[in-house]
TIRO-2110 file (N, C-alpha, C; in Angstrom, 1 decimal):
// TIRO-2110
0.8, -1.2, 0.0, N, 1, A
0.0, 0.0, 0.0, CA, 1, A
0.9, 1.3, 0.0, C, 1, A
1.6, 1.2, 1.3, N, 2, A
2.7, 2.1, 1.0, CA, 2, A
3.8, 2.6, -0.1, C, 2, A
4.1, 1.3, -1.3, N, 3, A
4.5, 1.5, -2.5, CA, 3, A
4.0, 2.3, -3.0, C, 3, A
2.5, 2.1, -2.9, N, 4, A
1.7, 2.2, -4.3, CA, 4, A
1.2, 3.8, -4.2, C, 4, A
1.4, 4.1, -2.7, N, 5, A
0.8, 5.6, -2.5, CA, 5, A
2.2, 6.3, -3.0, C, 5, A
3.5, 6.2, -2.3, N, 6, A
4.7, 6.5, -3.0, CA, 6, A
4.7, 7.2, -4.2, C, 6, A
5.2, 5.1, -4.8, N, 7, A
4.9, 6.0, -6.5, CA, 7, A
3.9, 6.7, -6.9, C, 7, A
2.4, 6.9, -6.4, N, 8, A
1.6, 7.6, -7.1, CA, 8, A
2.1, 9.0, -6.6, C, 8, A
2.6, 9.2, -5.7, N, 9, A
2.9, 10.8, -5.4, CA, 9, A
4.3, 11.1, -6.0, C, 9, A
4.8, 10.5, -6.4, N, 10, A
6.5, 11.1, -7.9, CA, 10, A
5.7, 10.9, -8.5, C, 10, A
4.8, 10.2, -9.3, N, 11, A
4.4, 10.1, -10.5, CA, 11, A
3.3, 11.4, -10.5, C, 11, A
2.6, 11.9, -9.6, N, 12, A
1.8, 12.6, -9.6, CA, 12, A
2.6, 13.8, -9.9, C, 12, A
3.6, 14.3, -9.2, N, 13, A
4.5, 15.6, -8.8, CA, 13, A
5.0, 15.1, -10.2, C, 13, A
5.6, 14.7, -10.8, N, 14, A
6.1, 14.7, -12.1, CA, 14, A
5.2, 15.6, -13.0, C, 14, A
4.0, 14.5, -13.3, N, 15, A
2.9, 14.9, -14.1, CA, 15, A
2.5, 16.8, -14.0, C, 15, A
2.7, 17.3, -12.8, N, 16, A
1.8, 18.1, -11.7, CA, 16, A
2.8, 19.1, -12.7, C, 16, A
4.4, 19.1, -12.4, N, 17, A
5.4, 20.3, -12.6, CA, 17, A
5.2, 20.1, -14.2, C, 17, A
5.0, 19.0, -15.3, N, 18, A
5.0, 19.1, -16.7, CA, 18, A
4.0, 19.6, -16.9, C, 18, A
2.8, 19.7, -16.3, N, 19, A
1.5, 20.4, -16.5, CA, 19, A
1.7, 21.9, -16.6, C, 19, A
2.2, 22.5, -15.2, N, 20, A
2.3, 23.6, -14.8, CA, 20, A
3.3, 24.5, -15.9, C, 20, A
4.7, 23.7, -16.2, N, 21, A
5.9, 24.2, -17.1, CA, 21, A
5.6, 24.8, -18.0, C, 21, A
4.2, 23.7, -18.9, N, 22, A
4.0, 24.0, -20.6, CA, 22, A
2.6, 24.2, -20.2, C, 22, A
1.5, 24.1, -19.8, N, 23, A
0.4, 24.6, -20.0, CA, 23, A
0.0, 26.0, -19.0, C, 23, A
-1.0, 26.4, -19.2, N, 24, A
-1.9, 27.6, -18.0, CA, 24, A
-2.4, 26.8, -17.1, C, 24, A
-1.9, 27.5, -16.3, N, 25, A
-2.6, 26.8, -14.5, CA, 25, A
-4.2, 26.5, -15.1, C, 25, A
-5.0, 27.2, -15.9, N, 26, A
-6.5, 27.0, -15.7, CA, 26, A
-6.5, 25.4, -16.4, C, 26, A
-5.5, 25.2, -17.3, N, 27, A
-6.0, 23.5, -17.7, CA, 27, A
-5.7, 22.5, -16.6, C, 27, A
-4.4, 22.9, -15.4, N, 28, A
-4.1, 21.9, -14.5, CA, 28, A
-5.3, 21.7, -13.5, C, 28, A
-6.1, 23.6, -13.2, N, 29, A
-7.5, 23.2, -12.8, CA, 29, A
-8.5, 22.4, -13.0, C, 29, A
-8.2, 22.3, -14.7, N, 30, A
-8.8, 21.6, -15.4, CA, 30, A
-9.1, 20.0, -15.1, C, 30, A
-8.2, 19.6, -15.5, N, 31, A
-7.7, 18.3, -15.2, CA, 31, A
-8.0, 17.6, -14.0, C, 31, A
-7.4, 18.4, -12.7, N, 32, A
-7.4, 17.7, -11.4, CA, 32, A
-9.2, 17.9, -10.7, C, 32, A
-9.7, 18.7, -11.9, N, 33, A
-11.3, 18.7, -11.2, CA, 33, A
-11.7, 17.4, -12.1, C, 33, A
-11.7, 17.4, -13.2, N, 34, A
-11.9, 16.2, -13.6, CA, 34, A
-11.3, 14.8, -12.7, C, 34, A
-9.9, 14.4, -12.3, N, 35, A
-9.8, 13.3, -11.6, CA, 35, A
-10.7, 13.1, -10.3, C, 35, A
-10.8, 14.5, -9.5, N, 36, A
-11.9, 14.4, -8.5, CA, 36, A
-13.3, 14.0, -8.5, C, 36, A
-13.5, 14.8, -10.2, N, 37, A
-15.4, 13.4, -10.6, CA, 37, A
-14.8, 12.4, -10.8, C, 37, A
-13.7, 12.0, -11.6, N, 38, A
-13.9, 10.2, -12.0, CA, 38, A
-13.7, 9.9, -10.4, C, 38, A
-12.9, 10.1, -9.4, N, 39, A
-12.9, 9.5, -7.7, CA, 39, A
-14.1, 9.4, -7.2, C, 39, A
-15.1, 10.6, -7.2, N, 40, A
-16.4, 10.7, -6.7, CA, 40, A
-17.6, 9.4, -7.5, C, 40, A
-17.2, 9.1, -8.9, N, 41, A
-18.1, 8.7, -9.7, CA, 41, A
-18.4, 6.8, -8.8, C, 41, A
-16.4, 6.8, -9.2, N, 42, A
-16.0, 5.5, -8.9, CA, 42, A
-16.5, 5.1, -8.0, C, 42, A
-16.3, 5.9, -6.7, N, 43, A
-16.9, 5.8, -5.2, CA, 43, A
-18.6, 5.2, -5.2, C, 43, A
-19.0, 5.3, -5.9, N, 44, A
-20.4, 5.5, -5.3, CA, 44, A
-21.0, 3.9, -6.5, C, 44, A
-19.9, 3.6, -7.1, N, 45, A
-19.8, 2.0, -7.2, CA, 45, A
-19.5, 0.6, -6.4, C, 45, A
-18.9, 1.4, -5.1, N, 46, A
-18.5, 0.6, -4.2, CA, 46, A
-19.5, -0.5, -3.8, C, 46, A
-19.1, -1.4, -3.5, N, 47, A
-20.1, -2.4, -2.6, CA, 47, A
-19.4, -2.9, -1.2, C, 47, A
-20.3, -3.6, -0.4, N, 48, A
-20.1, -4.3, 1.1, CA, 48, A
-19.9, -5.9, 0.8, C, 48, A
-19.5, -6.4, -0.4, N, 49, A
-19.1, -7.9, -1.1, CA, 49, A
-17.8, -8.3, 0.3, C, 49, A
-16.9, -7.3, -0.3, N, 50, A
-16.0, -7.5, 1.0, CA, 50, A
-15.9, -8.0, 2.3, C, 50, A
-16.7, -7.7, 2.8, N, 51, A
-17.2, -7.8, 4.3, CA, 51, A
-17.9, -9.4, 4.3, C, 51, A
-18.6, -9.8, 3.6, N, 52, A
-18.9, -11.5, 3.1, CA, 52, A
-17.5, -12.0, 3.1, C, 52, A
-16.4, -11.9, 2.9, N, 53, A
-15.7, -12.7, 2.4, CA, 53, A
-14.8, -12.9, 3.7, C, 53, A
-15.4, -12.7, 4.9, N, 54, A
-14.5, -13.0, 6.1, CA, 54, A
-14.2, -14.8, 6.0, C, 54, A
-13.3, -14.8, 7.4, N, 55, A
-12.3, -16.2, 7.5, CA, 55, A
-13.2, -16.7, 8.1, C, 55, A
-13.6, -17.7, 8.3, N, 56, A
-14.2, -18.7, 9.5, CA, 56, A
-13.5, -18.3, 10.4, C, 56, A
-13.4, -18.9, 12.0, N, 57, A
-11.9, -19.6, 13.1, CA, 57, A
-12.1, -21.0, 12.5, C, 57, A
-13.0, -21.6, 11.7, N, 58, A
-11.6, -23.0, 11.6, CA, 58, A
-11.3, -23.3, 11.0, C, 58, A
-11.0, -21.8, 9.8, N, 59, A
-10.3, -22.0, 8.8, CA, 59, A
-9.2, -21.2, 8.8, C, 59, A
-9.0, -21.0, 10.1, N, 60, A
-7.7, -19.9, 10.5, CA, 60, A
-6.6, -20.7, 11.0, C, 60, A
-5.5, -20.6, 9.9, N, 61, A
-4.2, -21.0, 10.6, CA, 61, A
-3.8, -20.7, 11.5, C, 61, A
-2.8, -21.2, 12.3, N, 62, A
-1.9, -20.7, 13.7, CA, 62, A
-1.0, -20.1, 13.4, C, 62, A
-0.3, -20.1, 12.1, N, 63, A
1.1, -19.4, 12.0, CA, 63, A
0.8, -18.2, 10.8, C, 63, A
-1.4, -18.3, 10.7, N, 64, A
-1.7, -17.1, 9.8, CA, 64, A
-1.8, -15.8, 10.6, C, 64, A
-0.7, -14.8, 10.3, N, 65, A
-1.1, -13.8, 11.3, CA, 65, A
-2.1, -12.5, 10.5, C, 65, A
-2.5, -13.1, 9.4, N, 66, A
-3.2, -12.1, 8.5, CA, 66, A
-4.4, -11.9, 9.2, C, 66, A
-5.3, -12.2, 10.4, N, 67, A
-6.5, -12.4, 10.9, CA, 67, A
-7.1, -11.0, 11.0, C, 67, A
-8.2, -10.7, 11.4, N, 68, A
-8.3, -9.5, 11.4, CA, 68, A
-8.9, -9.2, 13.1, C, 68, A
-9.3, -8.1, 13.7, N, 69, A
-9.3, -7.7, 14.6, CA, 69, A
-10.5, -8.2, 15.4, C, 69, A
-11.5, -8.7, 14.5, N, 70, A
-12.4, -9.3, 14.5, CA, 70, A
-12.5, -10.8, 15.3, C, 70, A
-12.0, -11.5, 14.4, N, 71, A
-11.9, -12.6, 14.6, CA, 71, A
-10.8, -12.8, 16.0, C, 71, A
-9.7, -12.3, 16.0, N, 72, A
-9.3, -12.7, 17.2, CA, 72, A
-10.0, -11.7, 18.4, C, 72, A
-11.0, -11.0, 18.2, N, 73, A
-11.6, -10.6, 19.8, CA, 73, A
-12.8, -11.4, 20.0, C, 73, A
-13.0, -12.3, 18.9, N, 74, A
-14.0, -13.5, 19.3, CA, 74, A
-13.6, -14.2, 19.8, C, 74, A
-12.2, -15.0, 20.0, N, 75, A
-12.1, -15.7, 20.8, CA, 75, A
-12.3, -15.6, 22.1, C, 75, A
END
């Protein structure tokens, strides 16, 4: 996760200073209002599928420490 936020912020600040260099600030406004609808759009596709797909306990290994916070305060 931490990678992935990383690279997206060089990759962003890259993109951000070639924006700024060669075009007018109004098209970087441009642009970054547009990424904020596609985020808001994508958002509101979410579903709670996720949350179905918990572990049993007795399908939980002993040496799986992936468990979540859940499951071990059931015990």
């Amino acid at each position: 996760m931490y990678l992935s936020t990383g690279s997206g912020g060089v990759f962003g600040c890259i993109f951000a200073g070639l924006m700024t260099q060669n075009y007018h600030p109004k098209w970087c406004f441009f642009w970054y209002s547009w990424m904020g609808l596609i985020v808001s759009i994508s958002a509101c596709f979410l579903t709670k599928e996720s949350e179905l797909d918990r572990v049993s306990v007795e399908e939980l290994d002993e040496d799986d420490i992936s468990t979540s916070q859940e499951n071990y305060e059931s015990e």
